[in-house]
C-alpha positions as CSV (number, residue, x, y, z in Angstrom):
1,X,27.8,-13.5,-2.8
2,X,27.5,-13.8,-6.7
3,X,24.3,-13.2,-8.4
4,X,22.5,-15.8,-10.4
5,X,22.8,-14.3,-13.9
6,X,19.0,-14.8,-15.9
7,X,17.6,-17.9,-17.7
8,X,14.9,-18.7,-20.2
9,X,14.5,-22.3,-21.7
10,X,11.3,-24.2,-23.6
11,X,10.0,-27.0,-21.2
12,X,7.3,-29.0,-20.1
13,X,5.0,-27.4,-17.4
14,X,2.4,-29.9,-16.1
15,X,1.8,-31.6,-19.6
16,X,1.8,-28.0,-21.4
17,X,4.6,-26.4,-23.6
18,X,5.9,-23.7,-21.8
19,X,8.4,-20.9,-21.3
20,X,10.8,-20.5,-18.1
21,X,12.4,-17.3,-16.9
22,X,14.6,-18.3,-14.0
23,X,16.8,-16.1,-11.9
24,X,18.0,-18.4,-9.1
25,X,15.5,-16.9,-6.7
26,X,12.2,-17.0,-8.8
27,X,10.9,-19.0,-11.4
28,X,8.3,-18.7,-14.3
29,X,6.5,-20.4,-16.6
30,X,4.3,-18.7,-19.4
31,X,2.1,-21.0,-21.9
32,X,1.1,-19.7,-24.9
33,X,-1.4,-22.4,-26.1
34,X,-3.7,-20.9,-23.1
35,X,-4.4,-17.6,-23.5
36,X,-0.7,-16.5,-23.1
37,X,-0.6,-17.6,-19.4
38,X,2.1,-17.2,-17.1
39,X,0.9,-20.4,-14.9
40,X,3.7,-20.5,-12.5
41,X,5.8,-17.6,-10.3
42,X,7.5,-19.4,-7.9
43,X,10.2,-17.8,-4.6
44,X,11.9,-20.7,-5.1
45,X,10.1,-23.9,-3.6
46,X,7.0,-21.8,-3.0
47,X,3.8,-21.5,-5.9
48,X,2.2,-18.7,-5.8
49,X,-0.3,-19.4,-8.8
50,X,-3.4,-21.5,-8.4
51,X,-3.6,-24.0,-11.7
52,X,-6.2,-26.3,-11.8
53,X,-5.3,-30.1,-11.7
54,X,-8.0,-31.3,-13.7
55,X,-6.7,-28.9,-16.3
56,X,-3.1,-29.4,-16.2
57,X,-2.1,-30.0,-19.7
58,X,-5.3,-30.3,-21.4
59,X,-5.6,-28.1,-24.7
60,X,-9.2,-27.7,-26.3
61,X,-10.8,-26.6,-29.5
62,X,-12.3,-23.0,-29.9
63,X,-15.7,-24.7,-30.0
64,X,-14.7,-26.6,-26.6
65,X,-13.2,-23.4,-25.2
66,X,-16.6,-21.5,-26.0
67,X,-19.2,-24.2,-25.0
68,X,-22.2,-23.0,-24.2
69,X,-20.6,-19.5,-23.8
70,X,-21.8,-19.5,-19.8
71,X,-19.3,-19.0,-17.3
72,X,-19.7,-22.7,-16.2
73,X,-18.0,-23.7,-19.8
74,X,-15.2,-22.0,-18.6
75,X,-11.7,-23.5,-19.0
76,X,-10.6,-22.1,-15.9
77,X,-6.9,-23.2,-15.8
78,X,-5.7,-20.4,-13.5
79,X,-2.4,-18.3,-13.4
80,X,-2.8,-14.6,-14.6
81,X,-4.1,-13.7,-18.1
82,X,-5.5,-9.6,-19.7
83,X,-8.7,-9.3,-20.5
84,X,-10.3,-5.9,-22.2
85,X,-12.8,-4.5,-19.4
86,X,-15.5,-4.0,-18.5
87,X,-16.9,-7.7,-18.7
88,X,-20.7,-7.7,-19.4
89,X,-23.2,-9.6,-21.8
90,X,-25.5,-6.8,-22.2
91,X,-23.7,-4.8,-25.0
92,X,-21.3,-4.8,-27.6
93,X,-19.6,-2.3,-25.3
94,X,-18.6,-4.9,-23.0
95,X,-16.5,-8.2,-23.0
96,X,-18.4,-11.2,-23.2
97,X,-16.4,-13.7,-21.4
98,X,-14.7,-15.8,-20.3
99,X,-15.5,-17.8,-21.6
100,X,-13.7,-16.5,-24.6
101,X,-12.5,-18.9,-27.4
102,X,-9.6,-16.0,-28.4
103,X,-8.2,-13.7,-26.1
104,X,-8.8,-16.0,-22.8
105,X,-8.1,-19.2,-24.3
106,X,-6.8,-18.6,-27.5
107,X,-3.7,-20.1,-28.7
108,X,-0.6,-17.1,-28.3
109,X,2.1,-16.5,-30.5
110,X,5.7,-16.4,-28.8
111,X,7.1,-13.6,-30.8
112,X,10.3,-12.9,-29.1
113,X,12.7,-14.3,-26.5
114,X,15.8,-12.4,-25.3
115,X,17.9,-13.9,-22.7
116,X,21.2,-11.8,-20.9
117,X,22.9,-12.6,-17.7
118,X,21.0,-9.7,-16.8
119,X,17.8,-10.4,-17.8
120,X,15.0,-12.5,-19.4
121,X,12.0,-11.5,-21.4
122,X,9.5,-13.0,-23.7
123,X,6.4,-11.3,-25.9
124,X,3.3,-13.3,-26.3
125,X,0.8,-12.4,-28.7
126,X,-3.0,-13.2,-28.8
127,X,-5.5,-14.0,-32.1
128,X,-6.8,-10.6,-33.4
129,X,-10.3,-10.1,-32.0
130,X,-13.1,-9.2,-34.4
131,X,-15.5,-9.0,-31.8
132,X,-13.8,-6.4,-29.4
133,X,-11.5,-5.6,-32.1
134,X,-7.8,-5.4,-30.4
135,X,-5.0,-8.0,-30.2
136,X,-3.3,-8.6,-26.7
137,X,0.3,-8.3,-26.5
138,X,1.9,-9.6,-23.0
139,X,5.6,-8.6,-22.8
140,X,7.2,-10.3,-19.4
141,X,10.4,-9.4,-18.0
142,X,13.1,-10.7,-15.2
143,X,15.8,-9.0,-13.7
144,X,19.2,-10.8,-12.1
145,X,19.3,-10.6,-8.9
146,X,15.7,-9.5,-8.1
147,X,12.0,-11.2,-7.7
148,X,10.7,-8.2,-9.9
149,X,8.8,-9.7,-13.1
150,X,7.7,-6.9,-15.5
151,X,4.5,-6.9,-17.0
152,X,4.1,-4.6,-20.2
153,X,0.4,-5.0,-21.4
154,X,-0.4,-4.0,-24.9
155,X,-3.8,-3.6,-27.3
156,X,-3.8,-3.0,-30.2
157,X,-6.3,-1.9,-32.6
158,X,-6.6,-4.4,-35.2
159,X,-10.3,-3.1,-36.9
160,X,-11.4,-0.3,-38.9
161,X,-13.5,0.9,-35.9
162,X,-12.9,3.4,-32.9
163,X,-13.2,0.9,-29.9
164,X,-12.8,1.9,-26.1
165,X,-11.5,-0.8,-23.4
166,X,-9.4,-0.8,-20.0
167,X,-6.6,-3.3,-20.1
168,X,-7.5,-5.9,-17.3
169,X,-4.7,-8.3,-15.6
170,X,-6.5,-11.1,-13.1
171,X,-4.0,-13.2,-11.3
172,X,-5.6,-16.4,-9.2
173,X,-3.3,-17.0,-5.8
174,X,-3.4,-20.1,-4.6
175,X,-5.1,-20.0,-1.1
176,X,-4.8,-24.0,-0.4
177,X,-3.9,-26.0,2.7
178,X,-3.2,-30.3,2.6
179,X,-5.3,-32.0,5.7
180,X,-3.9,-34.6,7.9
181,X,-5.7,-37.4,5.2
182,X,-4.6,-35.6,1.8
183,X,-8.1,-33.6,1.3
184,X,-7.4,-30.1,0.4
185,X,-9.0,-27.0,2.3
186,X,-9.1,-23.0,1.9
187,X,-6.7,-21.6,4.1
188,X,-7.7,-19.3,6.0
189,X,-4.8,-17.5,6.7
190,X,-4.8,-16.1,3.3
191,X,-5.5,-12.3,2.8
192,X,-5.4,-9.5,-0.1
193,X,-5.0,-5.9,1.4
194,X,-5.6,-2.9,-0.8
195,X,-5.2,1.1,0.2
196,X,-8.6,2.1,0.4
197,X,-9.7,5.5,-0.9
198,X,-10.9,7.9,1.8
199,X,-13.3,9.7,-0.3
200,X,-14.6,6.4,-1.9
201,X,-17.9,7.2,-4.4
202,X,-18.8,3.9,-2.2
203,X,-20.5,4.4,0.8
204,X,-18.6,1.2,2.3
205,X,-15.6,1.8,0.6
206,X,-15.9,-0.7,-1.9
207,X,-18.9,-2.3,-4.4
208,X,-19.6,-6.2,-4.6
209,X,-20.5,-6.5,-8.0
210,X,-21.2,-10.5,-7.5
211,X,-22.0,-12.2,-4.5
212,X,-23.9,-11.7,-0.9
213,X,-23.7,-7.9,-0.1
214,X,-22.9,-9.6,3.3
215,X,-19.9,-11.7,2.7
216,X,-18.1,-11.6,5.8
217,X,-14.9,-11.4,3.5
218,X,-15.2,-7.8,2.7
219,X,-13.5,-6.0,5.6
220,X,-12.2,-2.2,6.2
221,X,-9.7,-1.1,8.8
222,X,-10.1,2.8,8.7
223,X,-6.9,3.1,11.4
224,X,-4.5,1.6,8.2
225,X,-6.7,2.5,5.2
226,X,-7.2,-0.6,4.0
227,X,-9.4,-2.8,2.2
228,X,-8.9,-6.5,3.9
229,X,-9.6,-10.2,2.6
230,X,-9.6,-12.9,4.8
231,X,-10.0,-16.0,2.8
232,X,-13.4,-17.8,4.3
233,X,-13.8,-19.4,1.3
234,X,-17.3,-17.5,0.0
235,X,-17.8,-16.7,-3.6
236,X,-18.0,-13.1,-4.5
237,X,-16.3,-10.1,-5.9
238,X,-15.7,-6.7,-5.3
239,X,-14.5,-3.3,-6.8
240,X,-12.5,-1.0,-5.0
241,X,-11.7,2.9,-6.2
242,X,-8.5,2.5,-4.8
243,X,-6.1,6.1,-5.3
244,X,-2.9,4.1,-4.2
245,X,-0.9,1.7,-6.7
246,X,-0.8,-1.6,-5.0
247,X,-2.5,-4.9,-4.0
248,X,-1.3,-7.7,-2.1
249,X,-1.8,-11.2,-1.3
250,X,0.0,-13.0,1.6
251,X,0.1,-16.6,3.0
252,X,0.3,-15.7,6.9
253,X,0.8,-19.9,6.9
254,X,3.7,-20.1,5.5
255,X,5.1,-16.5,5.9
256,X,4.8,-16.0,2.0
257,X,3.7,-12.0,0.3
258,X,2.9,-11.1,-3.1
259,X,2.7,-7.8,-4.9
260,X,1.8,-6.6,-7.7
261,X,2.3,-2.9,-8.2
262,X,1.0,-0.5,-11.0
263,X,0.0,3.2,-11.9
264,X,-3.1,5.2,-10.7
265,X,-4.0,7.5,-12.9
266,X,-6.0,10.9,-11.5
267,X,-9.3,12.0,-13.3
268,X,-9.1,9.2,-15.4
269,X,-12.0,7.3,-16.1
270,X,-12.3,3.4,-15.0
271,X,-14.7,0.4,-15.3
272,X,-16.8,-0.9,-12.8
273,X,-17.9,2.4,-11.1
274,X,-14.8,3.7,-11.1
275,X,-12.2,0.5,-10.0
276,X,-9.0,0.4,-10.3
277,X,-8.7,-2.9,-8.6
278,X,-11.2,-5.9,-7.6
279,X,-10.9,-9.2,-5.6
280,X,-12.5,-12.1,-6.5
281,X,-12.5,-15.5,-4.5
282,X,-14.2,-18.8,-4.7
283,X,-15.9,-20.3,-1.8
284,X,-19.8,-21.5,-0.9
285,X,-22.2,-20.0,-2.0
286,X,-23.7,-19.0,-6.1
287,X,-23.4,-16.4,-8.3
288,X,-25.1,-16.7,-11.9
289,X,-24.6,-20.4,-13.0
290,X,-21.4,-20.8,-10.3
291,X,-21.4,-23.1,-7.6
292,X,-18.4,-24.3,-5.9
293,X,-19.8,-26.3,-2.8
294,X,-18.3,-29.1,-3.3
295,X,-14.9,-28.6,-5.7
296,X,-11.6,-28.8,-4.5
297,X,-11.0,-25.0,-5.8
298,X,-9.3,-22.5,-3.0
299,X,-8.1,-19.3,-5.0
300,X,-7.7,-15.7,-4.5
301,X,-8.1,-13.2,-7.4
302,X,-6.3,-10.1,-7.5
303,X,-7.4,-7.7,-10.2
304,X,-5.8,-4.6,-11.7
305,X,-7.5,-2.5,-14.3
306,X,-6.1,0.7,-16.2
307,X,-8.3,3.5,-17.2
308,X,-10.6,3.7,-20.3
309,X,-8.4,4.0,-23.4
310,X,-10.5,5.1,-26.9
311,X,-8.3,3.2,-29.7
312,X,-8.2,4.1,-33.5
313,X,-7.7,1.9,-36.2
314,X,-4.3,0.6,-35.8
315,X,-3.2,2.2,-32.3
316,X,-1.8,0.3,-29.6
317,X,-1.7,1.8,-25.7
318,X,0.1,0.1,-23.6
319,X,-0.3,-0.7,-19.1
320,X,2.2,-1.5,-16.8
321,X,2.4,-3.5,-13.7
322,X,5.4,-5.3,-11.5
323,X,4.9,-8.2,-9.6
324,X,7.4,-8.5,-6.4
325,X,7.8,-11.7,-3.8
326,X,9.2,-12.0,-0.6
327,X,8.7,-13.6,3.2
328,X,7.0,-11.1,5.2
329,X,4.2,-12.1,7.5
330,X,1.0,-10.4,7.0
331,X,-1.2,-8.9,6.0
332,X,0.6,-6.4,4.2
333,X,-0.2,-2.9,5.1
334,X,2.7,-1.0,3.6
335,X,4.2,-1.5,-0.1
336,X,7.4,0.5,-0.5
337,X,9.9,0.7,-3.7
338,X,12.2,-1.7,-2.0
339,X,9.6,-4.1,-0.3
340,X,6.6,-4.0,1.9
341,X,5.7,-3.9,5.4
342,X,3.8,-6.3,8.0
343,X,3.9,-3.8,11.1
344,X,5.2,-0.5,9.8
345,X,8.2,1.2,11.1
346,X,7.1,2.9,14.9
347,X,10.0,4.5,17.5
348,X,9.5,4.6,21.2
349,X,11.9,6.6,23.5
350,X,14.4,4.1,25.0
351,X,16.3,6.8,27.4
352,X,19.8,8.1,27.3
353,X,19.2,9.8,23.6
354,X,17.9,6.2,22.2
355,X,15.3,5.1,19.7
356,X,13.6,1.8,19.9
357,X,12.3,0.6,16.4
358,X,9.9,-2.1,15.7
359,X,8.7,-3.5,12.4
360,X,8.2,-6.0,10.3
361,X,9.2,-6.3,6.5
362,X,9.8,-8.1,3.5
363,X,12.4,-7.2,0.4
364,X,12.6,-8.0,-3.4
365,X,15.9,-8.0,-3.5
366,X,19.1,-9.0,-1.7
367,X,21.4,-6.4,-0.5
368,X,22.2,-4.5,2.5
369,X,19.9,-3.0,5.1
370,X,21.1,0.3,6.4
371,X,19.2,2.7,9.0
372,X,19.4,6.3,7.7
373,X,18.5,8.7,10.4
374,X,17.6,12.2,8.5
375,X,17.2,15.9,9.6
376,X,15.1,18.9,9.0
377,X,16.0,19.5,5.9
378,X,15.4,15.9,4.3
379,X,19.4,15.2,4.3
380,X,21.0,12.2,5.8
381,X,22.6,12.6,9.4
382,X,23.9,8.9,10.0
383,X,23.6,5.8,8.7
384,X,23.8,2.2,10.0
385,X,24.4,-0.5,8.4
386,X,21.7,-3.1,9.8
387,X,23.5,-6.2,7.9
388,X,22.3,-8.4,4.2
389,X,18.5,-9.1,3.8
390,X,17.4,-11.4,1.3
391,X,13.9,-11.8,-0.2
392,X,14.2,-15.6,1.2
393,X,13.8,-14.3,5.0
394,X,11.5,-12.2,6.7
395,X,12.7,-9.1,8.0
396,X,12.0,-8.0,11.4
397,X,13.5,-4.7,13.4
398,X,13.3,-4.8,17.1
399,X,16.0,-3.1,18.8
400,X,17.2,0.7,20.3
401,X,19.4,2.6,18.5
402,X,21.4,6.0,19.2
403,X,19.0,8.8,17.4
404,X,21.1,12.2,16.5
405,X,19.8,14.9,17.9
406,X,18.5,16.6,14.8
407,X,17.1,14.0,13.8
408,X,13.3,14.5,12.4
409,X,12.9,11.3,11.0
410,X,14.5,7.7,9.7
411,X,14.1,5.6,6.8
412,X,15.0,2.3,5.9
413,X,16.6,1.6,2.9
414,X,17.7,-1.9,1.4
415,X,20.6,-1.0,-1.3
416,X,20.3,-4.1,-3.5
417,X,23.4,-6.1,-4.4
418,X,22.6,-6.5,-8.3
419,X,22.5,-2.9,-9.2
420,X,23.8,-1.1,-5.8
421,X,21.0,1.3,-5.8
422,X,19.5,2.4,-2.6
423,X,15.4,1.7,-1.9
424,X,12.6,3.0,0.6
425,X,11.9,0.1,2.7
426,X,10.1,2.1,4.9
427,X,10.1,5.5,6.5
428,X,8.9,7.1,9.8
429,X,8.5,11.0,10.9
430,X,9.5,11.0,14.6
C-alpha cells in the first residue's frame, strides 16, 4: 500500500484564512490572524481541537482583543497557541494574559511554506513584544506517511534587556458529546494521563494552582505512576513536576488518543513550582472572574512548559515537542517511540514452552508489527511478524506464542512503512 505523499494549500477554515498540512491520514489547519493557531488536527474524520463556535471566523481589533484586560475579555478561540511562562499580574516578571492583544491574539506572519512528497511545514511568526520583550516563532511540521506533526517553538529576544521566560504550548481537546435533542455535554469519558514524579516536591503529587483543592478531577494511581483526569466537567488547574516526557488525552467514547511528547530537562529550573506540565479543564464551578455554569464549553487543556531560559538582546532558544494520534482505548498509561499503550504488554505461562501476551495499543504510523523475543544479552532471538497496524485501528495482542528458551524478555516493535525503520511499541522483562 502506497503512501500519501504531503500537502499544504491556503483555505478557508470556519470563516478564517488558514493553512492546511494534509498527509492522507491527518489534517491541519494553522491561522495566523489568531495568535498563529493551529485550530484543527484531525485522524481523519475525527477533531481533536476544541474551537469555539461563537468564535469561528471572527477577527477583532487589539483594543477588542485586550478589553478590559480580565480573563473574562478573553477571545478564547481554542486550538494550541505558546505563551512565555509563568502567567501572573503581580510583576513585570510574569505574563499578563490572556488576554494578550500580541502574542495570544496577535495577527502572525506566515514566513515560510515548504511542501515535498515527504513533508509539509510552515513558520508563523508573532508581533515583537515590548512588554515581555521576545517574538514567538511557531515552526510546524508533517511527515508522509505518519500522524507525527513537529512543533519547533522559538523566542527571540527582540529588546535591549536581559529577559527570562519558559516557552509554554497549551493545547484545548475537545471533551464534547451531542444528546439525543442536539444539546451538547462534557463527556465523561475523556481523560489526560501524565507520569507522575515519585519524589514530587508536592505532597499529593501535584499543585492546583486554580480551582477547589478538592476537585474530584485530580486523581493518582501510585500502581501505574500516573497523574489521571477524568473529565467531570469542574473548572480548575493543576501543575505536575512530572520527570517523564509525555501527556496524553484520550476519548475512551470513541476509541480516539492523543500525544504530545517533549523533553525533560534534569536540574533545570521550571515555572509554577517546578512544572513541567499542567491540566486545565472547564466545568462548574469559579475561579477569579470565570464562570462556566451555564456555556456550552467542554475542553480539556494539556499544557507543556520548558525550563527557564535567561535571553540577551537578540538571542533566540528554541523548545520542541511532537504531537502523535492514533485509536487506542484508554487511558493511556504507556507512551513509546512507536505509539502508546492502553493495558501494557503482560505474559502468562500457557504450557508446553508458550507465552500468552495481552495488551492493548495504539501506533503513529502504519507498518508491520513484529514480536521480537530477546535474550540475556539484549540481542534478538526470533521474531514474528504479527501482520500491518495502522494508526486508523486499535491494536490489541491476545494470544500464546512459542517463547525461546533463552529468552529474557520481548518487545514489540512497529517498523513503519514510510521510512522502514523499526520502533518500541512496547517492551516486557519476563
Amino acid at each position: 500500500m502506497q503512501t500519501e505523499a504531503c500537502s499544504l494549500e491556503q483555505a478557508d477554515f470556519r470563516g478564517w484564512q488558514a493553512v492546511y498540512l494534509r498527509n492522507g491520514l491527518v489534517s491541519l489547519a494553522a491561522v495566523p490572524d489568531i495568535g498563529g493557531r493551529i485550530m484543527a488536527y484531525d485522524l481523519q474524520d475525527y477533531p481533536y481541537l476544541y474551537v469555539d463556535r461563537q468564535l469561528a471566523g471572527k477577527l477583532f481589533s487589539p483594543e477588542e482583543n485586550l478589553g478590559d484586560g480580565t480573563l473574562a475579555a478573553w477571545k478564547n478561540y481554542g486550538g494550541d497557541k505558546t505563551w512565555p511562562a509563568p502567567q501572573g499580574w503581580e510583576n513585570d516578571d510574569q505574563w499578563h494574559g490572556p488576554p494578550d492583544p500580541l502574542l495570544d491574539s496577535g495577527r502572525y506572519t506566515l514566513k515560510t511554506k515548504t511542501v515535498q512528497p515527504e513533508f509539509a511545514c510552515l513558520e508563523m511568526v508573532s508581533p515583537p513584544d515590548p512588554r515581555s520583550g521576545v517574538q514567538i516563532s511557531r515552526k510546524l511540521t508533517l511527515r508522509q506517511g505518519s500522524t507525527r506533526l513537529s512543533l519547533d517553538l522559538k523566542f527571540t529576544n527582540i529588546s535591549e534587556r536581559q529577559v527570562r521566560w519558559s516557552i509554554w504550548d497549551v493545547v484545548q481537546l475537545q471533551a464534547e458529546r451531542e444528546l439525543p435533542d442536539g444539546t451538547l455535554a462534557h463527556e465523561p469519558q475523556c481523560v489526560i494521563s501524565a507520569p507522575l514524579n515519585p519524589h514530587s516536591r508536592f505532597p499529593k503529587g501535584y499543585q492546583v494552582l486554580f480551582g477547589a483543592e478538592d476537585n474530584s478531577q485530580w486523581t493518582t494511581d501510585l500502581q501505574s505512576g500516573l497523574f489521571v483526569v477524568p473529565y467531570r466537567w469542574e473548572i480548575g488547574k493543576v501543575a505536575i513536576d512530572s520527570p517523564g516526557d509525555w501527556i496524553a488525552f484520550s476519548n475512551n467514547a470513541s476509541g480516539h488518543a492523543f500525544i504530545a511528547r517533549y523533553t525533560f530537562f534534569p536540574g533545570q529550573e521550571y515555572p509554577d513550582f517546578g512544572a513541567t506540565v499542567e491540566c486545565w479543564t472547564v466545568g462548574k464551578g469559579q475561579v477569579a472572574n470565570l464562570n462556566y455554569e451555564n456555556s456550552a464549553i467542554y475542553l480539556m487543556e494539556a499544557e507543556i512548559l520548558s525550563p527557564f531560559y535567561d535571553f540577551q538582546p537578540g538571542e533566540a532558544r528554541t523548545f520542541s515537542i511532537e504531537w502523535g494520534a492514533c485509536r487506542c482505548p484508554g487511558p493511556i498509561l504507556e507512551v513509546s517511540e512507536a505509539g502508546c499503550s492502553a493495558a501494557p504488554l503482560s505474559a502468562a505461562p500457557a504450557g508446553d514452552h508458550r507465552s500468552h501476551l495481552k495488551g492493548a495499543f495504539g501506533t503513529f504510523e502504519p507498518g508491520e508489527l513484529s514480536l521480537v523475543w530477546i535474550d540475556a544479552a539484549g540481542e534478538p532471538i526470533e521474531t514474528l511478524s504479527l501482520g500491518n497496524v495502522s494508526p486508523l485501528a486499535p491494536i490489541r495482542l491476545d494470544d500464546a506464542y512459542q517463547r525461546p528458551s533463552q529468552a529474557m524478555a520481548c518487545e514489540l516493535r512497529v517498523t513503519a512503512r514510510v521510512d522502514q525503520r523499526p520502533r518500541r511499541l512496547a517492551r516486557l522483562e519476563l
